[in-house]
C-alpha positions in Angstrom: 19.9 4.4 -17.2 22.7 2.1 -16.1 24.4 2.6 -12.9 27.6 3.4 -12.6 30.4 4.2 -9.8 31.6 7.5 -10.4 35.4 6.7 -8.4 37.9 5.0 -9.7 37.5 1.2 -10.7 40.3 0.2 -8.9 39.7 1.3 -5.3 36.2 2.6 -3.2 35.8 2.4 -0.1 33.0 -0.2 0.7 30.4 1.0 2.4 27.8 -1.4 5.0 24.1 -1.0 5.0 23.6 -3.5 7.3 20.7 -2.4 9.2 20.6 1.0 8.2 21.3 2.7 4.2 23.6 3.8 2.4 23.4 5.9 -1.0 25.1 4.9 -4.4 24.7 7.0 -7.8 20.7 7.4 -8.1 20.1 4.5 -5.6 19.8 4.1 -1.6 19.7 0.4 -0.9 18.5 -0.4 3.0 18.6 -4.0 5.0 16.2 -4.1 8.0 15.7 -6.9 10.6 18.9 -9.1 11.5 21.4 -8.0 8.2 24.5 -9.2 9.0 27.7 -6.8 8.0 29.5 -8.7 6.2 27.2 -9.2 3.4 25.3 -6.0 3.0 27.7 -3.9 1.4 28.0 -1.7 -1.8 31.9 -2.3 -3.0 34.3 -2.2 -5.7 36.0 -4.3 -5.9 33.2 -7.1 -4.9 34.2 -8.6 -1.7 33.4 -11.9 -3.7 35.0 -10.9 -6.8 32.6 -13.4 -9.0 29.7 -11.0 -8.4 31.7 -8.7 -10.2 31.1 -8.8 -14.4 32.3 -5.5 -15.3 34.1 -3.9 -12.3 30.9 -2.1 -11.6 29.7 -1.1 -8.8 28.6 -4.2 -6.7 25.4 -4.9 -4.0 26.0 -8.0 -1.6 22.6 -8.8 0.1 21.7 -11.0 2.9 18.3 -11.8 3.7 16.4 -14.5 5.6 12.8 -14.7 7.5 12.9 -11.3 9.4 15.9 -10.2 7.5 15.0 -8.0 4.3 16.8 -5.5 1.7 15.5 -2.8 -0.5 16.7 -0.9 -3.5 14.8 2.9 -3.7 15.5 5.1 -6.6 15.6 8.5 -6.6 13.2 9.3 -9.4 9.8 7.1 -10.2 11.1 4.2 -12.6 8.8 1.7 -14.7 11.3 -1.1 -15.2 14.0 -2.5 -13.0 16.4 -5.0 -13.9 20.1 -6.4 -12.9 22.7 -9.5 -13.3 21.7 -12.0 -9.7 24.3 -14.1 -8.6 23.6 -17.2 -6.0 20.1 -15.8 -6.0 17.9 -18.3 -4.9 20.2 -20.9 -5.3 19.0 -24.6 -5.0 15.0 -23.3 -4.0 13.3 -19.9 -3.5 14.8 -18.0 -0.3 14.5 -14.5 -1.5 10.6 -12.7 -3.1 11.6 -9.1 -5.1 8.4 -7.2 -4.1 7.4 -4.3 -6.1 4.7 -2.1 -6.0 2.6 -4.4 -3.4 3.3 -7.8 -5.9 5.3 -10.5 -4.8 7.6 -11.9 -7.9 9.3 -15.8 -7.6 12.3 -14.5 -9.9 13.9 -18.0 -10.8 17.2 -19.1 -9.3 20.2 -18.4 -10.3 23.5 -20.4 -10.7 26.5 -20.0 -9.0 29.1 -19.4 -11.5 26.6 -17.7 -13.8 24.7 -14.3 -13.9 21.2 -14.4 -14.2 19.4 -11.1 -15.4 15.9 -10.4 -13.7 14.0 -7.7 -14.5 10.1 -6.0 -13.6 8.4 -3.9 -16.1 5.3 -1.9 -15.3 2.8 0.1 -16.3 2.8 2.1 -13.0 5.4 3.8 -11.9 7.5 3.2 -8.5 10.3 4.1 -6.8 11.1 1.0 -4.4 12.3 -2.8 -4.9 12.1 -4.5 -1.9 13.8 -7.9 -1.3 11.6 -10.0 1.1 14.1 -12.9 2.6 11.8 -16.4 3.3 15.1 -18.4 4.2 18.5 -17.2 4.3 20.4 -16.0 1.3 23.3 -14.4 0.3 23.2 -12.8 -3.1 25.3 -10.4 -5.2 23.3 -8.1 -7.7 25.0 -5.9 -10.9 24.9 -4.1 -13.2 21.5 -2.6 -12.1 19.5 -0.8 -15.0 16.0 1.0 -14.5 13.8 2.7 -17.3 12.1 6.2 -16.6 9.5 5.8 -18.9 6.9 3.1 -19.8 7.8 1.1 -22.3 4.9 0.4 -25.6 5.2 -2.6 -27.7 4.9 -1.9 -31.3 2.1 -3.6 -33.0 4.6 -5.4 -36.4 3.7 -3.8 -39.5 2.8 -7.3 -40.7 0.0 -8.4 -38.2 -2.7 -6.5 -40.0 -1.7 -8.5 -42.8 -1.5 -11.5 -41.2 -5.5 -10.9 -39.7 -6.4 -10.5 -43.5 -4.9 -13.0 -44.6 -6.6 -15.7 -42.2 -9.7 -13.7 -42.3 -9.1 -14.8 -46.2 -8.9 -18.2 -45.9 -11.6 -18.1 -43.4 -14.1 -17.3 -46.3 -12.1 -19.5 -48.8 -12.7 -22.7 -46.4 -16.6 -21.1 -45.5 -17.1 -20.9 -49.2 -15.8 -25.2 -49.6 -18.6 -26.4 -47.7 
């Protein structure tokens, strides 16, 4: 599922959830604590218009110590991921929390998106961001899974355990 703004890509209204919510597509996103205004705001166009990839809809976050954000989803989800701009930028400000974890997602540049994502095998319905200094980060092009996702076993490993299992006995047999 990728979210998407369902108005026009030219003009929407931005709407603050500076300490309080506000509801986008499948999503409510929330800031608690001291979140100031001007940079906790769902938007299109992005107020700062390098957050923007696509012309998506945007999230601007601010978070410090005291100061946190979340993302809740309408329906259970088993991964969550998104493009991060000026996340975390020059040391770790901001911990994603999901599902009682704590997660050090790596900084991300300035001019560059960086793509973070959680995958579980537990379902939840809530990403919280917990601020440790202050932070100001854009987030887009949000994508979630409904379902957990299984990792196919190759069609060559069973080969490949033969095959050492073969040379296993070859070298056993040497000695």
């Amino acid at each position: 599922m990728r979210w998407r703004s369902k108005t026009s890509r030219l003009w929407q209204q931005t709407r603050s959830f500076a300490a309080g919510s506000a509801t986008a597509g499948g999503l409510t996103v929330s800031a608690e604590g001291d979140g100031f205004g001007l940079y906790n705001l769902i938007d299109v166009p992005a107020v700062f218009p390098e957050v923007d990839l696509n012309g998506t809809t945007v999230l601007n976050f601010f978070t410090l110590d005291g100061a946190n954000a979340s993302i809740s989803f309408d329906e259970p989800v088993f991964a969550f991921g998104a493009d991060f701009f000026n996340f975390n930028d020059d040391f770790l400000r901001t911990q994603i929390g999901v599902l009682g974890q704590l997660i050090a997602p790596p900084p991300s540049d300035d001019d560059t998106p960086t793509f973070f994502g959680v995958l579980s095998t537990e379902a939840f319905d809530r990403v919280d961001f917990v601020g440790l200094a202050n932070d100001v980060f854009g987030v887009d092009n949000v994508t979630t899974a409904d379902s957990p996702s299984v990792v196919p076993i190759p069609a060559s490993f069973p080969m490949l355990i033969v095959g050492l299992g073969g040379l296993l006995l070859i070298q056993r047999r040497r000695r």
